[in-house]
N, C-alpha and C positions, 0 to 999 in steps of 0.2 A: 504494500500500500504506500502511496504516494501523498504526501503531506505538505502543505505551504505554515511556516512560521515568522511571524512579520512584528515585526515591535510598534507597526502602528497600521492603520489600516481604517481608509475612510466609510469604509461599508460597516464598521463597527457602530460609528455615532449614525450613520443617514440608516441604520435599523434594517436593513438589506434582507428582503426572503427568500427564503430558498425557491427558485422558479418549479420545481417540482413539485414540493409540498403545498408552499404558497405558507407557511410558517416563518414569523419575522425572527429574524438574529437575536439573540438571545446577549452573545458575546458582547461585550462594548471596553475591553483590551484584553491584552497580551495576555498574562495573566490569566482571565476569563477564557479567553478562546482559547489557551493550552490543554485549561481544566476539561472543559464543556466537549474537545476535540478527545481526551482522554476516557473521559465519560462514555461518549458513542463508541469509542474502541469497546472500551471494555464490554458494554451493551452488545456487540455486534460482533466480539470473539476475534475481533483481529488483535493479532500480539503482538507484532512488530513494524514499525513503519521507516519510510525515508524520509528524513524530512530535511526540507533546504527553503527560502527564503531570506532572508534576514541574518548574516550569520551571528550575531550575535543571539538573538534571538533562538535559533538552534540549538546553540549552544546551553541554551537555561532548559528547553525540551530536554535533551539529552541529560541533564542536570538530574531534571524533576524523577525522569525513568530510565534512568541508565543503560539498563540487559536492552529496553524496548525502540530506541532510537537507534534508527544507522542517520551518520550527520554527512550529506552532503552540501556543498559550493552551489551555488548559482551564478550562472554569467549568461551575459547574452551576446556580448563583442568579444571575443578570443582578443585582440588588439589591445585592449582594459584588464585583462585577468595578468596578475602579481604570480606567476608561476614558482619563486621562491615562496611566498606566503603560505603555497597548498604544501610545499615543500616540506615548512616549518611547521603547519598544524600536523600534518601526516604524521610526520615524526615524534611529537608532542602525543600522540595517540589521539587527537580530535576530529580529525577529519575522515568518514570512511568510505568514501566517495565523491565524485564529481559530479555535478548535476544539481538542478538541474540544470540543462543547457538548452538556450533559447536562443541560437545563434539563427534562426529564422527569421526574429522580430529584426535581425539586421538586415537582411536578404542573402544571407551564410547559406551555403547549401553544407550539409554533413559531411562530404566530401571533398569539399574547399580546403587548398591547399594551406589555408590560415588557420586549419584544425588540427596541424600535423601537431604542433609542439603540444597541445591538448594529449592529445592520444597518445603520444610519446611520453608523458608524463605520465598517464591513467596506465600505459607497460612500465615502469621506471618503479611508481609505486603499488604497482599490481592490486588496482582498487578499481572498481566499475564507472564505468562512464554512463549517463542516463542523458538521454538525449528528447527534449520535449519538442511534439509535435502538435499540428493544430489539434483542436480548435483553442486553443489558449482564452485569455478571461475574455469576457464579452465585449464583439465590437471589434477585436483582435485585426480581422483581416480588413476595416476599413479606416483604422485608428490612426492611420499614417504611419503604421510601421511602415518600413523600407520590402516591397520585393517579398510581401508575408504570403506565402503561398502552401497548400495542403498537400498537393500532390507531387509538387518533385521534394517537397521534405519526406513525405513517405517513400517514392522509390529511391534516392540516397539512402535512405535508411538501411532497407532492407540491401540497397546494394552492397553498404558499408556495412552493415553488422554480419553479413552472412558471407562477405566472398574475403574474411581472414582478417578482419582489420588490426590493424595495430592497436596493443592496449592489454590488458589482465585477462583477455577472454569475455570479459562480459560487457554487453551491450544491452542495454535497457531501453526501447524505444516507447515513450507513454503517448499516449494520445487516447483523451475521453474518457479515463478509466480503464482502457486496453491495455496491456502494455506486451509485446513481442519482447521476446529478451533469448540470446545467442546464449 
């Protein structure tokens, strides 16, 4: 299971429902949406999750439940990500994964050769790479991301995670609640 942890979050205060139920957000911070997110786990018998967002924010998840968080990174510009920092949490024992990664919202294909030092890091520190795909939060593909597209993000995917790519072996592709993983 795939989890977002945000140290601030404007759908907290403007009360935001969940479009399926049509039940307004309970949450209104960090704190609160950790617990209430913990809550429904436990309700719903899922034991372990990923979670990335906010990394500090992660980091207090991981805190709260230690055995039950894997902590990964989030980026969405390979160009922006501090490749020493992932370096230095990995080795610190913080970090147990990368992802998620949203190099779409830039017009990144998975395959872009500005992925390489990514994935050569994710074989270096033999930790999963989780690679997000549409449909990302609402509004996503006309929000003025750059080039935000569904379907060559999906066949990059499936190209890159199945014909050997470089990295620990595992490739996590989510999209919607899916998720394909090598």
């Amino acid at each position: 299971m795939h989890m977002h942890a945000e140290e601030t979050d404007s759908r907290w205060e403007a009360r935001v429902g969940n479009p399926v139920t049509g039940q307004k957000m309970t949450a209104t911070d960090e704190a609160a949406h950790r617990e209430a997110t913990f809550q429904a786990m436990k309700r719903t018998r899922i034991v372990k999750e990923m979670v990335s967002g906010d990394y500090a924010a992660v980091l207090r998840w991981k805190q709260a439940v230690p055995g039950q968080v894997i902590v990964g990174y989030s980026f969405d510009d390979p160009a922006k990500l501090d490749l020493a920092l992932l370096r230095k949490e990995h080795a610190a024992g913080r970090l147990d994964a990368i992802g998620e990664v949203g190099v779409q919202y830039e017009g990144i294909a998975p395959n872009d050769p500005r992925m390489e030092p990514v994935y050569a890091l994710a074989e270096e520190l033999d930790i999963p790479l989780a690679l997000h795909l549409h449909p990302g939060p609402p509004g996503a593909a006309s929000s003025g991301s750059r080039s935000y597209g569904r379907r060559w993000a999906i066949r990059c995917c499936w190209r890159t995670s199945w014909s050997g790519i470089r990295g620990s072996g595992s490739t996590s592709c989510m999209r919607g609640g899916r998720s394909w993983r090598k």
